[in-house]
C-alpha positions in Angstrom: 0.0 0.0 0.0 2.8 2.3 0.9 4.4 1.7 -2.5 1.2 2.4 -4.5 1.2 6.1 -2.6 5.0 6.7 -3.1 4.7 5.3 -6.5 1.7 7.4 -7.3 3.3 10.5 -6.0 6.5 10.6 -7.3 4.7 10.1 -10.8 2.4 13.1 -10.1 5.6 15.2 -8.9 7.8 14.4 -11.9 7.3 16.7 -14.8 8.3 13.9 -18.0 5.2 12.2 -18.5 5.4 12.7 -22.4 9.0 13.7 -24.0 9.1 15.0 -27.5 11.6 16.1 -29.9 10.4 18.7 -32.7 7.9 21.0 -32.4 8.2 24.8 -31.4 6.3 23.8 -27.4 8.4 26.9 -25.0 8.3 28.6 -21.6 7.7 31.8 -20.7 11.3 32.2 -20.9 11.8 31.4 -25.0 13.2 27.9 -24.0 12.4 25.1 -26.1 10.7 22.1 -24.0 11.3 18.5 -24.7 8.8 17.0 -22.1 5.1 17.7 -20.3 3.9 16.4 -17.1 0.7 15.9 -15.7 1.1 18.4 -12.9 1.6 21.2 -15.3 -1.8 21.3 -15.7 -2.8 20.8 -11.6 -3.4 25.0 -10.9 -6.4 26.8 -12.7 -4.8 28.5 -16.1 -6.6 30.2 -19.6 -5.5 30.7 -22.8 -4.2 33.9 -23.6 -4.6 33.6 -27.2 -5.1 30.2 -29.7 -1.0 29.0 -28.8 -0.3 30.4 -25.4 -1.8 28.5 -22.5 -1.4 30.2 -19.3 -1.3 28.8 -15.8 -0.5 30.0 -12.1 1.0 28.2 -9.6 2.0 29.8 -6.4 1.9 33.4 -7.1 4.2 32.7 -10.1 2.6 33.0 -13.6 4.1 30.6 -16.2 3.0 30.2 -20.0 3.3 27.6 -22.7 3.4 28.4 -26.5 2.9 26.3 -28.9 2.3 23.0 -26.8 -1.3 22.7 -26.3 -4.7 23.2 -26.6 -8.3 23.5 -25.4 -9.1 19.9 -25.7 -5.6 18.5 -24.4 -5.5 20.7 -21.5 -8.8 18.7 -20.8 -7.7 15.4 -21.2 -4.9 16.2 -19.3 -6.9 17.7 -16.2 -9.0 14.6 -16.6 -6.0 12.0 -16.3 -4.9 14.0 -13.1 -8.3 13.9 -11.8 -8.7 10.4 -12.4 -5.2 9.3 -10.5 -6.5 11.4 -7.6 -9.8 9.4 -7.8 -7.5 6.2 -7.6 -5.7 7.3 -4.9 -8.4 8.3 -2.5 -10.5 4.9 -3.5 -7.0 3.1 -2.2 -7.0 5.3 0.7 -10.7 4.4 1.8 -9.5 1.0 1.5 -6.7 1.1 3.7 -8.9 3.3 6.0 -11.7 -0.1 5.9 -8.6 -2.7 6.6 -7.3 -0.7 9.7 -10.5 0.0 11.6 -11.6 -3.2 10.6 -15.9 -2.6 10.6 -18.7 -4.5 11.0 -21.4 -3.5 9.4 -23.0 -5.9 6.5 -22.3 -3.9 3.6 -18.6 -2.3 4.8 -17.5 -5.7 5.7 -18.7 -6.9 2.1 -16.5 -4.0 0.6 -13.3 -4.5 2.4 -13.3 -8.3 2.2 -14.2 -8.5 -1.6 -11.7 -5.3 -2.6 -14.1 -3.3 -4.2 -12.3 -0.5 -3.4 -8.8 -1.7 -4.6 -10.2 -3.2 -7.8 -12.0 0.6 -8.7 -8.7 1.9 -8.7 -7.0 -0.9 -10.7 -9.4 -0.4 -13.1 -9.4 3.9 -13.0 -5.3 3.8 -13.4 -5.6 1.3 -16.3 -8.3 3.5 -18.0 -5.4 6.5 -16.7 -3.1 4.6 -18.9 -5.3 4.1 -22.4 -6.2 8.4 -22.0 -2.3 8.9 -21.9 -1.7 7.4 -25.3 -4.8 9.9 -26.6 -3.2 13.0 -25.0 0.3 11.9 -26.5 -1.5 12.1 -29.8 -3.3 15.1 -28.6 -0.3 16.7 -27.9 1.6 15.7 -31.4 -0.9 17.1 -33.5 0.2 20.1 -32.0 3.7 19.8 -31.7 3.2 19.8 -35.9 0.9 22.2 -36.1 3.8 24.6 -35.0 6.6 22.9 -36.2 10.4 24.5 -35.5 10.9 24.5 -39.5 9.5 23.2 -42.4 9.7 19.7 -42.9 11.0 19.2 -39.5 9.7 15.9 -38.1 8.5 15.3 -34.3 8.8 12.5 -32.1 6.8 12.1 -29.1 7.1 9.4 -26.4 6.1 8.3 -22.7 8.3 9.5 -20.1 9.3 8.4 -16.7 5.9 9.4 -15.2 4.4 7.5 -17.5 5.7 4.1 -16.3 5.6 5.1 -12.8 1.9 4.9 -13.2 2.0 1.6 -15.2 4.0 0.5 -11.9 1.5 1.7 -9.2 -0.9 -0.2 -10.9 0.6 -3.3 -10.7 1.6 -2.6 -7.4 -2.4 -1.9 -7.0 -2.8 -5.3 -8.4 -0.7 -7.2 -6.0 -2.1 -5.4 -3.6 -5.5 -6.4 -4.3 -4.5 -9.8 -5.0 -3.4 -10.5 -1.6 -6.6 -8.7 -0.1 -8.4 -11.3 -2.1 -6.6 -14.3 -0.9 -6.9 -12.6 2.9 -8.5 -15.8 4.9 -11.4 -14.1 7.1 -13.4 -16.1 9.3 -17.7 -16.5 8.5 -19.2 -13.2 8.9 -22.1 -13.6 10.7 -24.1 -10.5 12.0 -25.1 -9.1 15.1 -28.8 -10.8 14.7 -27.0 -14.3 14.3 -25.0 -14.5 17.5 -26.4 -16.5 20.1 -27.0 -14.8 23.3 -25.2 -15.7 26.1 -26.5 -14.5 28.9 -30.3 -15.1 27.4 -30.7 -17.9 30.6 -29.3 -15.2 33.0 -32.5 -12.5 31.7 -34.6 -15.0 31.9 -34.3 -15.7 35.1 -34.4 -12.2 36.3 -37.7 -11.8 34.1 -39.5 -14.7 36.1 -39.5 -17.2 33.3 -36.9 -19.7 34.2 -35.5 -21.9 31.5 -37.3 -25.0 31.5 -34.8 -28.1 32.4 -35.6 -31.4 30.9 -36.1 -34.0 33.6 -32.9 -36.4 32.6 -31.3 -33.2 33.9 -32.8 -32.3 37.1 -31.3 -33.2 40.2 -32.5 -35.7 42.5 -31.9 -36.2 46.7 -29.5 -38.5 47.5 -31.2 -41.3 49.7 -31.9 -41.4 53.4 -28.9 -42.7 55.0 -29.0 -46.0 56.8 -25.9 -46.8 59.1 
C-alpha cells in the first residue's frame, strides 16, 4: 500500500510524462521544451490567445506556447483527476482494513476489494487516455513545427511508467486482499446470546430443564 502512494506521488511530482523532440512547445522564458507532465496542468490556467496556455501556480505565472490546446489541456486535467480518484479509493481501502468494521455492507466492501479493484481499473483506463493526450499533444507539436519539414517525435516519459507500476503494485495489492483468509461473517442478529438464561431468570421465566437433567436427593442414609 505504501508503495502504490509513493509510486503514485513521485509520478504526479515528476514533470516527463510525455518527451518529444520537434515542435516549437516553449516557456515563458523562449526555451524550447522536450517534455510535459501531468502536474503542469494541476493549478487553474486560460489561454491567452489560440497557442499560449497560461497557468498560475504559487503566485508565479508561467506560460506555454505552442504546446497545447483546449481539448488537451482537458484530457490532461481529466488524467490527473482520475489518478487522484484512484488514490483516494486506495485510501478508503486502507482506512476499511485498519479500523476493521462491521457492518454488513462495509465488511462486504473490504473483504471483496471493491475499493482496490476501482482503482485498478481507473489507473488502467489513466493509462489508455495517456496514449490519446500523447496524440493530442503531437498534433500540435506539428501544427507549430520549429521549421518546415521538420519531423516530431513524441514518447512516454518516466511518469508514465511510474503509473504503469502503481498499478501493478495496486494489483498485488489487491490480489493479496483477495486471498486474505477471514473467518464467517455472521451479523449481530446471528449471535447467540449468552446470557439469554441469566435474563430470563431475572424476568420470572426460568429456562425450562428437561427432567434427565434435574437433580434428585441422595437417599436417606442408613448406618
Amino acid at each position: 500500500m505504501n508503495t502504490y502512494f509513493t509510486l503514485c506521488f513521485v509520478a504526479l511530482a515528476k514533470s516527463e510524462c510525455f518527451i518529444f523532440k520537434g515542435g516549437s512547445c516553449q516557456n515563458g522564458n523562449g526555451e524550447y521544451l522536450s517534455s510535459l507532465g501531468i502536474s503542469n496542468f494541476l493549478f487553474t490556467g486560460h489561454f491567452l490567445n489560440d497557442t499560449t496556455y497560461r497557468f498560475s501556480s504559487f503566485g508565479y505565472d508561467h506560460h506555454l506556447y505552442n504546446c497545447v490546446d483546449h481539448v488537451t489541456v482537458s484530457v490532461l486535467q481529466g488524467i490527473l483527476a482520475l489518478v487522484i480518484l484512484s488514490t483516494l479509493c486506495t485510501l478508503v481501502a486502507f482506512v476499511l482494513d485498519l479500523i476493521g468494521p462491521k457492518q454488513k455492507h462495509m465488511m462486504t466492501v473490504r473483504r471483496n476489494g471493491i475499493l482496490n479493484i476501482t482503482a485498478v481499473f481507473i489507473l488502467i483506463t489513466v493509462c489508455g487516455i495517456c496514449y490519446w493526450a500523447a496524440t493530442l499533444i503531437k498534433d500540435n507539436l506539428h501544427a507549430h513545427k520549429r521549421a518546415k519539414g521538420s519531423k516530431v517525435l513524441i514518447d512516454f516519459g518516466v511518469s508514465y511508467y511510474i503509473l504503469v507500476g502503481s498499478a501493478v503494485a495496486n494489483i498485488v495489492a489487491t490480489a493479496c486482499n483477495l486471498l486474505r483468509r477471514y473467518p464467517p461473517m455472521r451479523l449481530e442478529s446471528d449471535r447467540e446470546p449468552i446470557i439469554n438464561d441469566v435474563d430470563n431468570a431475572i424476568l420470572g421465566n426460568e429456562p425450562v430443564v428437561p427432567p434427565s437433567l434435574m437433580v434428585r436427593e441422595p437417599p436417606p442414609y442408613a448406618p
